[in-house]
N, C-alpha and C positions, 0 to 999 in steps of 0.2 A: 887939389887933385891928389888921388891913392898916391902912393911911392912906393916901388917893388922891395920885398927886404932884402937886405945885405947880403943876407947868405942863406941857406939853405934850401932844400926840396919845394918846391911850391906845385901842388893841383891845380890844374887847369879842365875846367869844363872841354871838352872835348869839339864842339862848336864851335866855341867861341875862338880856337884857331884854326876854323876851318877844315874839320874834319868832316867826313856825311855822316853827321849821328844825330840832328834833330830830328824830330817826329815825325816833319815833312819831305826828311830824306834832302832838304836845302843847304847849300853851302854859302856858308855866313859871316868868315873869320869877323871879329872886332877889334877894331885900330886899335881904339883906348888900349884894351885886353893886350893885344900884343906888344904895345907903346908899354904899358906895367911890367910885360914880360922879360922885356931887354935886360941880359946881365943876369938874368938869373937861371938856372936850373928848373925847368919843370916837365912832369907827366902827366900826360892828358887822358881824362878818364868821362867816358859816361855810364853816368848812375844805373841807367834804363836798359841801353846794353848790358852791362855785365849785370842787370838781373833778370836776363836771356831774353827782351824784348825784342825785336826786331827794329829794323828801320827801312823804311818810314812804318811809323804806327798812326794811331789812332790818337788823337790830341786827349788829355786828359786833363784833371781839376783833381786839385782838394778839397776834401767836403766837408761839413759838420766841422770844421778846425784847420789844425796845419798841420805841421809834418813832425813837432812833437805828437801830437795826437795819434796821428797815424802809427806810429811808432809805438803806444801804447794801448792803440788799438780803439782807441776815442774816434779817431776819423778814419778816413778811406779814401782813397785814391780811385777815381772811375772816370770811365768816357764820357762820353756826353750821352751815347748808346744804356750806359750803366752798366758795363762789365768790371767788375773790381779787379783794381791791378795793383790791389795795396800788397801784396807777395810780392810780387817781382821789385817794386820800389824800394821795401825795406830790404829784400835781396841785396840790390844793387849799391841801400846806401851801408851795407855792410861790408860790399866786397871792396868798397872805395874806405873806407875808414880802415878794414885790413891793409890798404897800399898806403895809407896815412901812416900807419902806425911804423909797418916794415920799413921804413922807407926817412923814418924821422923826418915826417915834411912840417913843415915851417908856418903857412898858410895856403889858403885854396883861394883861387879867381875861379865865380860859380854866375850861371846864367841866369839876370833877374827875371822872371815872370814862370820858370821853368815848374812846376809841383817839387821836380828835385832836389832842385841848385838855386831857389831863390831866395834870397836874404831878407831882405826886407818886403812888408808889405805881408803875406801867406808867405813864411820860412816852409821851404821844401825838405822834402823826408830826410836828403841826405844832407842839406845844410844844417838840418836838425842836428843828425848824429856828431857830426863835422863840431858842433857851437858846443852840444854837452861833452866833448872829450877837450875843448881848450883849443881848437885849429881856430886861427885867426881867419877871419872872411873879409874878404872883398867881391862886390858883389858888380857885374857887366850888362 
């Protein structure tokens, strides 16, 4: 099992403690997530929000790649409809790497299956960003 660190700022996907920020507009806290949380310091951020999506949206996928890709413009972020929302994602995974930065956080707890915040499997735009600057992941 993860182990929350010691000390410092830690990201938390914004869901994952029960906040209304997924797609579906559902409230979800995760034990685990919170159980990691314990003892530590942390702010809760969504990607998709702060890159002025709404909620609830429209469910989306990564495409042709993942969220390195995206990021350099190799892939793209779309509905299932095909409206590209690869802007708003790189948006958001920059205003979260901005609160990484300000903020000297430590590592992120990020939502697996998310385009955004997924670690493993399709890595999301903002855990992309998140892995190329050194933020340690754990992923819920």
């Amino acid at each position: 099992m993860n182990s929350a660190p010691d000390k410092g700022l830690v990201l938390v996907s914004a869901c994952l403690v029960g906040l209304c920020t997924r797609y579906d507009g559902a409230v979800k806290a995760n034990p685990s997530c919170m159980e990691f949380l314990q003892g530590t310091t942390w702010i809760p951020v969504c990607p998709e929000q702060l890159g002025g999506l709404p909620t609830p949206r429209p469910a989306a996928d990564i495409l042709s790649g993942n969220g390195h890709g995206v990021l350099n413009g190799t892939a793209s972020v779309r509905t299932r409809s095909g409206e590209d929302l690869s802007a708003p994602f790189i948006k958001g995974a920059e205003q979260v790497l901005q609160i990484a930065t300000s903020q000297k956080v430590s590592a992120a707890c990020l939502k697996s299956g998310s385009p955004s915040c997924a670690v493993s499997g399709t890595i999301g735009v903002t855990a992309a960003l998140l892995k190329e600057q050194g933020v340690t992941l754990h992923e819920f």
